[in-house]
CHARMM internal coordinates of N, CA and C (Angstrom, degrees):
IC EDIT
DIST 1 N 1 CA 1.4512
DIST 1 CA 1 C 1.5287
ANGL 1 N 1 CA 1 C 108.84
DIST 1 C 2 N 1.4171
ANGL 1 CA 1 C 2 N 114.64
DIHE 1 N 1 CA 1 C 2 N 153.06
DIST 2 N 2 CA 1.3757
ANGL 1 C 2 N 2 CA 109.92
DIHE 1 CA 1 C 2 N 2 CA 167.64
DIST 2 CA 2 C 1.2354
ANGL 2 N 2 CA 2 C 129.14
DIHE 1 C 2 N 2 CA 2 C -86.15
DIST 2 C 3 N 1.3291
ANGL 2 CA 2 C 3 N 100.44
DIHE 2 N 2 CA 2 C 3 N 129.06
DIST 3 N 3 CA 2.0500
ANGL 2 C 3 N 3 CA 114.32
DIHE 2 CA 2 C 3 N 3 CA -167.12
DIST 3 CA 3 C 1.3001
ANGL 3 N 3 CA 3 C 106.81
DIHE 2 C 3 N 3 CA 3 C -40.84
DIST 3 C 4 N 1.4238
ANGL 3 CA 3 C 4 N 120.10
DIHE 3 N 3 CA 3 C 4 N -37.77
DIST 4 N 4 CA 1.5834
ANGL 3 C 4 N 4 CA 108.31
DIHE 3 CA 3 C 4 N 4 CA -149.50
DIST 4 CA 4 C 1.7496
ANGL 4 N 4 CA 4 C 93.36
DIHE 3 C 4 N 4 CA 4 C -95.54
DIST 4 C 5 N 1.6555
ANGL 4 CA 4 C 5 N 141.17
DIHE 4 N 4 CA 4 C 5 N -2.93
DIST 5 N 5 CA 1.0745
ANGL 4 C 5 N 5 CA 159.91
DIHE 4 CA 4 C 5 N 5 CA 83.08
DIST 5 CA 5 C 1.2802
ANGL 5 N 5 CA 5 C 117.15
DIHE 4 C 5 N 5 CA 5 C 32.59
DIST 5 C 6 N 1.9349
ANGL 5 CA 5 C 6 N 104.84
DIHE 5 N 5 CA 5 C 6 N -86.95
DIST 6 N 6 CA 1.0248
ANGL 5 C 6 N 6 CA 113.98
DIHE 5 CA 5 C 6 N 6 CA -167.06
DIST 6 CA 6 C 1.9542
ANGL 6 N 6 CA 6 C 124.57
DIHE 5 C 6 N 6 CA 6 C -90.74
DIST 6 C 7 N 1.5380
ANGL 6 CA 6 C 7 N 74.50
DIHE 6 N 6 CA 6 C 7 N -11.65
DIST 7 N 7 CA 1.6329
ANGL 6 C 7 N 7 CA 92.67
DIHE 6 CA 6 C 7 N 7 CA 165.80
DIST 7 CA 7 C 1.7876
ANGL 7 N 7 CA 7 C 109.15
DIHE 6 C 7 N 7 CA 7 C -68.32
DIST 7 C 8 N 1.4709
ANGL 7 CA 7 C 8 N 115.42
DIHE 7 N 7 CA 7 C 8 N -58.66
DIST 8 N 8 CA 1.8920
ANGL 7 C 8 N 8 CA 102.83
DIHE 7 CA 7 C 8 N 8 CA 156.72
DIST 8 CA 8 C 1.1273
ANGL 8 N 8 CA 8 C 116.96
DIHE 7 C 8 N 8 CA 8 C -35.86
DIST 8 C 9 N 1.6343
ANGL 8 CA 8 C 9 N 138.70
DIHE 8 N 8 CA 8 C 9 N -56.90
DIST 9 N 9 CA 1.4412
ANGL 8 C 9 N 9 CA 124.13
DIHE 8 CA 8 C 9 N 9 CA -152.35
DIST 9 CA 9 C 1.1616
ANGL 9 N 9 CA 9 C 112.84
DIHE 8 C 9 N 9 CA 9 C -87.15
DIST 9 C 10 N 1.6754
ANGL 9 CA 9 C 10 N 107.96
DIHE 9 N 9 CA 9 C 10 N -8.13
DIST 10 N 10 CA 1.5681
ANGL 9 C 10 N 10 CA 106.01
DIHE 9 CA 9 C 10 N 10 CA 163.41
DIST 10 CA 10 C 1.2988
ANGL 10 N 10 CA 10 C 121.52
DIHE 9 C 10 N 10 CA 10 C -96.66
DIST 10 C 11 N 1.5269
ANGL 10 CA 10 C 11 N 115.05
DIHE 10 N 10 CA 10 C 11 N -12.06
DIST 11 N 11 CA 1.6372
ANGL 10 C 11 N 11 CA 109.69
DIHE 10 CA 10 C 11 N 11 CA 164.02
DIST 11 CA 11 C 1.4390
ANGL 11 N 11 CA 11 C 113.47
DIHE 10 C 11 N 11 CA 11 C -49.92
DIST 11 C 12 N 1.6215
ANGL 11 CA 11 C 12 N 119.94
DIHE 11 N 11 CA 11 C 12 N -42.63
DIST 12 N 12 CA 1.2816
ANGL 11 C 12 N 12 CA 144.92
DIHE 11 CA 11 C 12 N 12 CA -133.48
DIST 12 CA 12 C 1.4592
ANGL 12 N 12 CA 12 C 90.33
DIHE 11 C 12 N 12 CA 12 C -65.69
DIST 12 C 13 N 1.7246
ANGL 12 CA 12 C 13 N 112.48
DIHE 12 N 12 CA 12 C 13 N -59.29
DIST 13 N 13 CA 0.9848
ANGL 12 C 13 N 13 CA 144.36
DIHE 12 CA 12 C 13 N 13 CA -135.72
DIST 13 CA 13 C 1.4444
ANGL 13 N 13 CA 13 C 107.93
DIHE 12 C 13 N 13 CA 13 C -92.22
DIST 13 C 14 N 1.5286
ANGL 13 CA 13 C 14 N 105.57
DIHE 13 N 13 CA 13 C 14 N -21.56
DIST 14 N 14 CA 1.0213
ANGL 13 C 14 N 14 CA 100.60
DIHE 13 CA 13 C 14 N 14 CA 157.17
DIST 14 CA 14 C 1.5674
ANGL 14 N 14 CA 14 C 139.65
DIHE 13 C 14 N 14 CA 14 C -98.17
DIST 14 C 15 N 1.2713
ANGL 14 CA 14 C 15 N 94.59
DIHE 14 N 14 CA 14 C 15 N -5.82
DIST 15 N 15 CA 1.0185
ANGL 14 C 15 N 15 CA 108.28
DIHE 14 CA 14 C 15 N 15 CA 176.81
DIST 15 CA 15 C 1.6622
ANGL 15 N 15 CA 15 C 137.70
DIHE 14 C 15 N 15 CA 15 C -95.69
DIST 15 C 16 N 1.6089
ANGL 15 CA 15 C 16 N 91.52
DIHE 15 N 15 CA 15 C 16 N -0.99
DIST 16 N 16 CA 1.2120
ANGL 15 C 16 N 16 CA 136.00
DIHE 15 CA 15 C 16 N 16 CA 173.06
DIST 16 CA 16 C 1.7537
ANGL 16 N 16 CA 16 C 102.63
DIHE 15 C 16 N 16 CA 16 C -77.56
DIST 16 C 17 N 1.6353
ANGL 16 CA 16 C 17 N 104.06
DIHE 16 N 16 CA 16 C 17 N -55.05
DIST 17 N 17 CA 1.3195
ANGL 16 C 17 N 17 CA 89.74
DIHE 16 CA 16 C 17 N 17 CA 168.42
DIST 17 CA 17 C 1.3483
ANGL 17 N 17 CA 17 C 157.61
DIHE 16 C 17 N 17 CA 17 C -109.85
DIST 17 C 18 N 1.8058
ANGL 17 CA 17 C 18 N 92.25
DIHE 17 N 17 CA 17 C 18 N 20.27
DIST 18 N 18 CA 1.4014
ANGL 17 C 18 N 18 CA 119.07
DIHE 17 CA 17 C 18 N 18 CA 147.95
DIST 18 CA 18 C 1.2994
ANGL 18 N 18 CA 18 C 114.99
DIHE 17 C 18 N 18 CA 18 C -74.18
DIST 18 C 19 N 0.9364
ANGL 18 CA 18 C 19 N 139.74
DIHE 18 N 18 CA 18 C 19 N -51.46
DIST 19 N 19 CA 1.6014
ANGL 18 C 19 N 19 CA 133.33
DIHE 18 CA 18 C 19 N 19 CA -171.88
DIST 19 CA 19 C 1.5431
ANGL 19 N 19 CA 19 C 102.15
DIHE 18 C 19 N 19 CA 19 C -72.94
DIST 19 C 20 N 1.5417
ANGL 19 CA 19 C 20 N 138.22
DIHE 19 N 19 CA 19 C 20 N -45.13
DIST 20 N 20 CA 1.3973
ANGL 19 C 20 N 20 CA 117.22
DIHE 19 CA 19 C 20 N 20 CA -178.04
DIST 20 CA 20 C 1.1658
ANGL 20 N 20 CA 20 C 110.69
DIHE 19 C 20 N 20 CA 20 C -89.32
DIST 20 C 21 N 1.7964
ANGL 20 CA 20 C 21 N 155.91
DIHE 20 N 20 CA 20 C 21 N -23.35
DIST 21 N 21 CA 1.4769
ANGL 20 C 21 N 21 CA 151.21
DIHE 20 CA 20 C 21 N 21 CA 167.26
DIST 21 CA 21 C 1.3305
ANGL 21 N 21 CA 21 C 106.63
DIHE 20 C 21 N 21 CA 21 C -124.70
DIST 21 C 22 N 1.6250
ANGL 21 CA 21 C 22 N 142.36
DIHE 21 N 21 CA 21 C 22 N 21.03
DIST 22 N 22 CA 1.0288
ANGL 21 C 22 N 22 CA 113.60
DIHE 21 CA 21 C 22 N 22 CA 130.98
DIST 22 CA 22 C 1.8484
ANGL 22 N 22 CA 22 C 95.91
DIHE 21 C 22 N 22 CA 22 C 95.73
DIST 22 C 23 N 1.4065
ANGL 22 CA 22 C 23 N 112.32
DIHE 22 N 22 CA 22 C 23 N -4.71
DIST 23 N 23 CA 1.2902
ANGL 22 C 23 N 23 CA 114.50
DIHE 22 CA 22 C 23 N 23 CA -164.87
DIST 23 CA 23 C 2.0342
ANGL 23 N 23 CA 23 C 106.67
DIHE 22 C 23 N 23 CA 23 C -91.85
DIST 23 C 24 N 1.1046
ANGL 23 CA 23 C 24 N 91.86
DIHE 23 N 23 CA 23 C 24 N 133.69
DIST 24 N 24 CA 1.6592
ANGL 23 C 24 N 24 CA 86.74
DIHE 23 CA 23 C 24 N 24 CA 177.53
DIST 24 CA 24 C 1.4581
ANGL 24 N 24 CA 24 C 102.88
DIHE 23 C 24 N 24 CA 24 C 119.28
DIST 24 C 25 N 1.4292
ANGL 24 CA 24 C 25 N 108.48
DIHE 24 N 24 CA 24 C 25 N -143.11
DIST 25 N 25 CA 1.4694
ANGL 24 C 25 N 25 CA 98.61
DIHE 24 CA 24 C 25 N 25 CA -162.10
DIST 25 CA 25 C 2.1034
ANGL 25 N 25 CA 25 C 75.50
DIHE 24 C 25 N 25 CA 25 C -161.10
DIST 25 C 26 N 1.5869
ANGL 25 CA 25 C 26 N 96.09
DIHE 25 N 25 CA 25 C 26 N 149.39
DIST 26 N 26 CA 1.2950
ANGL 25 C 26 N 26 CA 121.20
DIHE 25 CA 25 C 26 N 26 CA -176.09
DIST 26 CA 26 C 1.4918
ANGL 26 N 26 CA 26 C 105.20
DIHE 25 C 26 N 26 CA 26 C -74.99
DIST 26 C 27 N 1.8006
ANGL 26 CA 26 C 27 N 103.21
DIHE 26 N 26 CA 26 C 27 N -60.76
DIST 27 N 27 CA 1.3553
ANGL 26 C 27 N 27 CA 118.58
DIHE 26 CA 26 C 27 N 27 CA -162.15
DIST 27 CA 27 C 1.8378
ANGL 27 N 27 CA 27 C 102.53
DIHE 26 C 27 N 27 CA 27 C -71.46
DIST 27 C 28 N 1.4311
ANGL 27 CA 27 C 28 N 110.95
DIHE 27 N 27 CA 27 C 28 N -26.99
DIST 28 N 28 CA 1.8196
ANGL 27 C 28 N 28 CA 113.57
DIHE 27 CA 27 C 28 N 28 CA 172.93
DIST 28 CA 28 C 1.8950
ANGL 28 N 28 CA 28 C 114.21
DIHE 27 C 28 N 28 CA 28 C -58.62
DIST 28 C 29 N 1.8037
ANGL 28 CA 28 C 29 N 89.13
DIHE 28 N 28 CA 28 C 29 N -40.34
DIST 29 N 29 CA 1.4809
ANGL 28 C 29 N 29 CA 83.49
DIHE 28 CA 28 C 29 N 29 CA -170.82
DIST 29 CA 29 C 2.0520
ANGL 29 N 29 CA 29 C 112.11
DIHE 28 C 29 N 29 CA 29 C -79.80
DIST 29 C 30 N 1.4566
ANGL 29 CA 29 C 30 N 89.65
DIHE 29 N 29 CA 29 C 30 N -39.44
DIST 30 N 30 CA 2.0972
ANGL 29 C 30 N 30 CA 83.46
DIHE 29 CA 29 C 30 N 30 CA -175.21
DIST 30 CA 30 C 1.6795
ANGL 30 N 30 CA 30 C 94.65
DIHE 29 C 30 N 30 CA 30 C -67.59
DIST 30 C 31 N 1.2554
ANGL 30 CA 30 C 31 N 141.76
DIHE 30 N 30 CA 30 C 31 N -5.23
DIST 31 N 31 CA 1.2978
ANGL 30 C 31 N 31 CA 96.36
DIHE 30 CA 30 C 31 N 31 CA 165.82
DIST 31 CA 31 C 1.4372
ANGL 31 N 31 CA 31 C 129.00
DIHE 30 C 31 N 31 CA 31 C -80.19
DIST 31 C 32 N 1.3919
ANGL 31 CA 31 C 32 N 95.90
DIHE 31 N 31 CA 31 C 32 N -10.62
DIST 32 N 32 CA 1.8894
ANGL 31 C 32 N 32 CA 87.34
DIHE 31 CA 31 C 32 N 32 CA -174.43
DIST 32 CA 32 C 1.6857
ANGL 32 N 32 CA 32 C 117.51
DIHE 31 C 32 N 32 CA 32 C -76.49
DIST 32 C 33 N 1.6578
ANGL 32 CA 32 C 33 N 103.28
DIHE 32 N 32 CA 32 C 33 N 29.24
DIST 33 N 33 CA 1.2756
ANGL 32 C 33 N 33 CA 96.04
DIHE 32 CA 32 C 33 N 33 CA -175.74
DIST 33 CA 33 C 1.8366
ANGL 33 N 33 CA 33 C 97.21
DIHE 32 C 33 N 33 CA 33 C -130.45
DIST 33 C 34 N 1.1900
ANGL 33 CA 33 C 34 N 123.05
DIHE 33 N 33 CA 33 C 34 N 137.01
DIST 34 N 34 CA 1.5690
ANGL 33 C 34 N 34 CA 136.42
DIHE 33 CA 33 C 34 N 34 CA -171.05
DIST 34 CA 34 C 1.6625
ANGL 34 N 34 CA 34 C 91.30
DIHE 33 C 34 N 34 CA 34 C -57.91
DIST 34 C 35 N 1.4169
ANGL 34 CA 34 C 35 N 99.08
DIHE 34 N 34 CA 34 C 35 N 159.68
DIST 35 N 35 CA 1.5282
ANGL 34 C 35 N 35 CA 126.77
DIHE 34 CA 34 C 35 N 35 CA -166.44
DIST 35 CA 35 C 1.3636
ANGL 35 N 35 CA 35 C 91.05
DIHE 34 C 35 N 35 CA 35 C -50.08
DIST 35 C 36 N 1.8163
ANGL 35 CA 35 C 36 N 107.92
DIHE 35 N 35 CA 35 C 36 N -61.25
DIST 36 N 36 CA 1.6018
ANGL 35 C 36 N 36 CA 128.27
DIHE 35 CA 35 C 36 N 36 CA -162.97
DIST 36 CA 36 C 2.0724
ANGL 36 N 36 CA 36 C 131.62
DIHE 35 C 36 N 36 CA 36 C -65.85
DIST 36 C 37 N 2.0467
ANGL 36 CA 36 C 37 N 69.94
DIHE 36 N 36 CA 36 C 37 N -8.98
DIST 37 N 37 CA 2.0945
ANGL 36 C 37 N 37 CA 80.29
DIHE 36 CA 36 C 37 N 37 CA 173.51
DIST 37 CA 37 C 0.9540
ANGL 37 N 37 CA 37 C 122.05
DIHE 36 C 37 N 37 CA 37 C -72.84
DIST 37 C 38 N 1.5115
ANGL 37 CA 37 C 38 N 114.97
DIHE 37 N 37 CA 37 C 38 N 153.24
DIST 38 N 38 CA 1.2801
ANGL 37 C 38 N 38 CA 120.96
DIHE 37 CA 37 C 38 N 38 CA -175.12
DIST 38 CA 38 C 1.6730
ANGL 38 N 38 CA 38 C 99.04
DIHE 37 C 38 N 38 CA 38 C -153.53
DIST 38 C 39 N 1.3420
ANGL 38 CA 38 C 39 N 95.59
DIHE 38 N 38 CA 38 C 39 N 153.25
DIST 39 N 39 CA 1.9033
ANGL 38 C 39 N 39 CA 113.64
DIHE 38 CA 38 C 39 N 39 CA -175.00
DIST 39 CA 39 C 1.4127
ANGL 39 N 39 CA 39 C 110.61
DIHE 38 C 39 N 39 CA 39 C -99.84
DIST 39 C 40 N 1.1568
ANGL 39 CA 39 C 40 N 122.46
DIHE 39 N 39 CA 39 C 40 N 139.18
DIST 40 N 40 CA 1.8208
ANGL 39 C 40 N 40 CA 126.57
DIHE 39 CA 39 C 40 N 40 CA 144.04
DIST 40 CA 40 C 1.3305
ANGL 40 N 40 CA 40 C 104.35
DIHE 39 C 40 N 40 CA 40 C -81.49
DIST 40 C 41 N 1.4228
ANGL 40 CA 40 C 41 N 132.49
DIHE 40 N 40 CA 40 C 41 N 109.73
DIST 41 N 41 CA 1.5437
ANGL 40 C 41 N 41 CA 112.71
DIHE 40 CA 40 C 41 N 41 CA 152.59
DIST 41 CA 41 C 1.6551
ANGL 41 N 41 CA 41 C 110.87
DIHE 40 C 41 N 41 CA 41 C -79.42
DIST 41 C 42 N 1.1814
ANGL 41 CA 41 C 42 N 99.73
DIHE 41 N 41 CA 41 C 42 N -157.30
DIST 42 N 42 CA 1.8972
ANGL 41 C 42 N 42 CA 109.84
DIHE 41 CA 41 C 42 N 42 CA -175.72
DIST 42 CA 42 C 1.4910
ANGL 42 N 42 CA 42 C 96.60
DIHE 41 C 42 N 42 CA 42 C -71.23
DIST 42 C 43 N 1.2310
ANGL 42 CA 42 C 43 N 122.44
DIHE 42 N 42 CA 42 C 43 N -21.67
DIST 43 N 43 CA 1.5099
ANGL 42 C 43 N 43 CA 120.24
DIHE 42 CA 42 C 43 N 43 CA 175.64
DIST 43 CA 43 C 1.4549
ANGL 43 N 43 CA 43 C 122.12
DIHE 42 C 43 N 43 CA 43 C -31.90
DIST 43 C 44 N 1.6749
ANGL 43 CA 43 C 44 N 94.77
DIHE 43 N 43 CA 43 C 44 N -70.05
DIST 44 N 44 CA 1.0851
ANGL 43 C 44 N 44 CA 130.17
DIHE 43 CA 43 C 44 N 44 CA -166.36
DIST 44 CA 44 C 1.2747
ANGL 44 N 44 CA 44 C 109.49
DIHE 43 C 44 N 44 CA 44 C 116.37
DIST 44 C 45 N 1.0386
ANGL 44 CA 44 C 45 N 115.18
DIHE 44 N 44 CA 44 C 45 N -40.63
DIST 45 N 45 CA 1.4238
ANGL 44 C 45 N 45 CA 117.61
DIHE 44 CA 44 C 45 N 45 CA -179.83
DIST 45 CA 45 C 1.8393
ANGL 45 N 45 CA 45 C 137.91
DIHE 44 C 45 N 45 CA 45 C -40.29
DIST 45 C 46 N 1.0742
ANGL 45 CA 45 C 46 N 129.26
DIHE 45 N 45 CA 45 C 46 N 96.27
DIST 46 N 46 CA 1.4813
ANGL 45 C 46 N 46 CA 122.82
DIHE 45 CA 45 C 46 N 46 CA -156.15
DIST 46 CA 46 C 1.5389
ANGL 46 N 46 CA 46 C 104.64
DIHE 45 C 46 N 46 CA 46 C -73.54
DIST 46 C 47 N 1.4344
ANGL 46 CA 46 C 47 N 98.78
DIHE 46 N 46 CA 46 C 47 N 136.09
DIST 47 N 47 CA 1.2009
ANGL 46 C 47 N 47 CA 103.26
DIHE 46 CA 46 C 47 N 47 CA 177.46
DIST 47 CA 47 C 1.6601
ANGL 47 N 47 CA 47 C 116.24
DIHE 46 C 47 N 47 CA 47 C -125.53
DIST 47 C 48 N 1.2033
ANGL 47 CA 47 C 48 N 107.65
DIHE 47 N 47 CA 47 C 48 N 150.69
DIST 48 N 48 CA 1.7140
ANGL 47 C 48 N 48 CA 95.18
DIHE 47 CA 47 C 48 N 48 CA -171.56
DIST 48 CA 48 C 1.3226
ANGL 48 N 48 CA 48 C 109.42
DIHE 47 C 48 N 48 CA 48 C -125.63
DIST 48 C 49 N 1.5910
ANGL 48 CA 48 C 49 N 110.33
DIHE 48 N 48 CA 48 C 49 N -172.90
DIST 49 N 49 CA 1.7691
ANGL 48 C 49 N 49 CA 91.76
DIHE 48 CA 48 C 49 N 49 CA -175.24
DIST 49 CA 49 C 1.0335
ANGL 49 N 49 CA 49 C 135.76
DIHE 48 C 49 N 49 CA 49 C -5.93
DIST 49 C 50 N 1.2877
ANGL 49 CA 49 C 50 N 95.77
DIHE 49 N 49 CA 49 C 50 N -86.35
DIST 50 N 50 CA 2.0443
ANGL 49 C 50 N 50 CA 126.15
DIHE 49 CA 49 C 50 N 50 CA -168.73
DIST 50 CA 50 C 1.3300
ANGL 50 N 50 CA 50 C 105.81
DIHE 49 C 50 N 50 CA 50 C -39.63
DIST 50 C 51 N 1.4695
ANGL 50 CA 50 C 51 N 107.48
DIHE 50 N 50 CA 50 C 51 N -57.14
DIST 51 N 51 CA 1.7484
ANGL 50 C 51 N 51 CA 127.69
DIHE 50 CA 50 C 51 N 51 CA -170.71
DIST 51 CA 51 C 1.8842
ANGL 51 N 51 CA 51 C 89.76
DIHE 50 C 51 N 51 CA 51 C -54.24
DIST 51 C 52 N 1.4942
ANGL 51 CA 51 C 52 N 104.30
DIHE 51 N 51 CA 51 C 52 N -72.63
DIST 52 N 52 CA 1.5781
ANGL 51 C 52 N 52 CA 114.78
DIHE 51 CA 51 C 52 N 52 CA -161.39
DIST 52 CA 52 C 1.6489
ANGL 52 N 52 CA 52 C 110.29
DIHE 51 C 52 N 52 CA 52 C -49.30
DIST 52 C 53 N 1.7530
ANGL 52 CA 52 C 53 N 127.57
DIHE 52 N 52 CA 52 C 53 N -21.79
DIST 53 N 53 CA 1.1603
ANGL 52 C 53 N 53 CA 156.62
DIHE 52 CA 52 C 53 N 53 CA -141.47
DIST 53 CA 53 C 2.1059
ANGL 53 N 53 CA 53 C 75.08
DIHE 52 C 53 N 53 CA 53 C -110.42
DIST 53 C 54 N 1.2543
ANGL 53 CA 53 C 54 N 114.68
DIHE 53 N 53 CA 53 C 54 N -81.53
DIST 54 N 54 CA 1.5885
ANGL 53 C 54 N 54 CA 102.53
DIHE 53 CA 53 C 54 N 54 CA -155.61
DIST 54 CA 54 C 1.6570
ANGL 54 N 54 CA 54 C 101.72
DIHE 53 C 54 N 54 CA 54 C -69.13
DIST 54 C 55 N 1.5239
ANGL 54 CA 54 C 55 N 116.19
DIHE 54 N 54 CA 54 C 55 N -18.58
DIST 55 N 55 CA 1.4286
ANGL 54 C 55 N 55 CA 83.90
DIHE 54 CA 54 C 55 N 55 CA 171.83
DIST 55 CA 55 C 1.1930
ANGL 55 N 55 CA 55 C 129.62
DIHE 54 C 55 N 55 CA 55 C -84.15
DIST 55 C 56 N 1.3945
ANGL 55 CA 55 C 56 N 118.29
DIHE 55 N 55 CA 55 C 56 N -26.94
DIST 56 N 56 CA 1.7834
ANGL 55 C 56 N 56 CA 97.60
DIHE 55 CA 55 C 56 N 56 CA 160.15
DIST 56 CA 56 C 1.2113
ANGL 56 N 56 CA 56 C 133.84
DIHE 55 C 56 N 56 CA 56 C -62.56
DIST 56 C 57 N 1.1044
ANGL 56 CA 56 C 57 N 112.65
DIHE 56 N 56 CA 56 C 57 N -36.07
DIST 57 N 57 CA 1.6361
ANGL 56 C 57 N 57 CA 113.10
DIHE 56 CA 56 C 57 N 57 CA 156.25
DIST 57 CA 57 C 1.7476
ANGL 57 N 57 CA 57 C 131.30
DIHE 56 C 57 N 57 CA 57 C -16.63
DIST 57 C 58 N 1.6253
ANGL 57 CA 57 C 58 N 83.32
DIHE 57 N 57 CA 57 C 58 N -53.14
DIST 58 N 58 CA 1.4426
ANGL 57 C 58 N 58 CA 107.95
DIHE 57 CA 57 C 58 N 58 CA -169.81
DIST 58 CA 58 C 1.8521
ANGL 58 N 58 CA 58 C 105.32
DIHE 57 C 58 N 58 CA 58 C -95.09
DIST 58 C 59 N 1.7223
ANGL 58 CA 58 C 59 N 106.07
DIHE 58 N 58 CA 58 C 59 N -25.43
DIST 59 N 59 CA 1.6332
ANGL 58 C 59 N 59 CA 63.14
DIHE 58 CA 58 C 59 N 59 CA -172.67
DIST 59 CA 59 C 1.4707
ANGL 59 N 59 CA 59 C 105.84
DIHE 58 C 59 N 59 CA 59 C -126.88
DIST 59 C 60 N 1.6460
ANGL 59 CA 59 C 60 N 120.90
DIHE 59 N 59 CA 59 C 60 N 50.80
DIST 60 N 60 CA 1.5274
ANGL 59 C 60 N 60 CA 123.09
DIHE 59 CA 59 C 60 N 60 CA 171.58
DIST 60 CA 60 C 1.6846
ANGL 60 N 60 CA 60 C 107.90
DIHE 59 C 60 N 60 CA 60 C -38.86
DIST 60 C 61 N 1.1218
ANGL 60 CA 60 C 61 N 86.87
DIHE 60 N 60 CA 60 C 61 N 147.98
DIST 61 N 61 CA 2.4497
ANGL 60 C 61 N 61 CA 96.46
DIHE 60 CA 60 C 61 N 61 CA -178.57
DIST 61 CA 61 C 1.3343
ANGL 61 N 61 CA 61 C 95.42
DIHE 60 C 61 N 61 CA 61 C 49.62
DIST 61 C 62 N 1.7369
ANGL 61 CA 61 C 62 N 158.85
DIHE 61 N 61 CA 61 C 62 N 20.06
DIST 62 N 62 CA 1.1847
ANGL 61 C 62 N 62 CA 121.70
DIHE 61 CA 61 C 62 N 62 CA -169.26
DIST 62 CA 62 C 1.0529
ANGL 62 N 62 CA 62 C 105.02
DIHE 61 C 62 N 62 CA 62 C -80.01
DIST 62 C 63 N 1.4282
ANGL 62 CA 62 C 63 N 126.95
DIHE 62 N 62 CA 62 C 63 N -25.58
DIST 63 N 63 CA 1.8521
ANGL 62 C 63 N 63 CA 135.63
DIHE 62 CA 62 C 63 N 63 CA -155.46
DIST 63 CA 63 C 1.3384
ANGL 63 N 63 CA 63 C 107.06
DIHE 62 C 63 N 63 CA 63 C -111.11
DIST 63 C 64 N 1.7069
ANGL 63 CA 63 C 64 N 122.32
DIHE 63 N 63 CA 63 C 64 N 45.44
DIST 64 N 64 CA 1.5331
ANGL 63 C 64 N 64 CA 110.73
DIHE 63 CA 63 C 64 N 64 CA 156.17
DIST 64 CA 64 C 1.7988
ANGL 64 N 64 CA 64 C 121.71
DIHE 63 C 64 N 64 CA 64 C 1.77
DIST 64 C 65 N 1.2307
ANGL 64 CA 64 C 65 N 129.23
DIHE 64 N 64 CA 64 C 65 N 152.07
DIST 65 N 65 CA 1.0800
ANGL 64 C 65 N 65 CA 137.16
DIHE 64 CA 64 C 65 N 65 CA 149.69
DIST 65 CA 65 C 1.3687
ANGL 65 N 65 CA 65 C 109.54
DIHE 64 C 65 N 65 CA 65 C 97.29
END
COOR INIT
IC SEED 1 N 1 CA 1 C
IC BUILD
């Protein structure tokens, strides 16, 4: 598979299981993302580091399921 590929499906995955049990670590997962990244959630709203940086922080286990 291609790394830069499988490097997404393992962000995913982890991040899948920080947000539903809380398992893992906040500060492990935002680093694997460059200073300059930034997210669309369903919002729309763009969010960049800092933003993408305090919300995991803030919301380990919030999203059951």
């Amino acid at each position: 598979m291609n790394p830069y590929l499988q490097e997404v499906l393992d962000a995913h995955v982890l991040i899948e299981r920080w947000l539903s049990h809380g398992e893992g670590s906040a500060e492990a997962l935002v680093k694997r993302f460059a200073a300059d990244f930034t997210m669309i959630p369903l919002s729309g709203e763009k969010m960049d580091y800092p933003t993408v940086s305090r919300f995991f922080h803030h919301a380990g286990g919030s999203r059951p399921g």
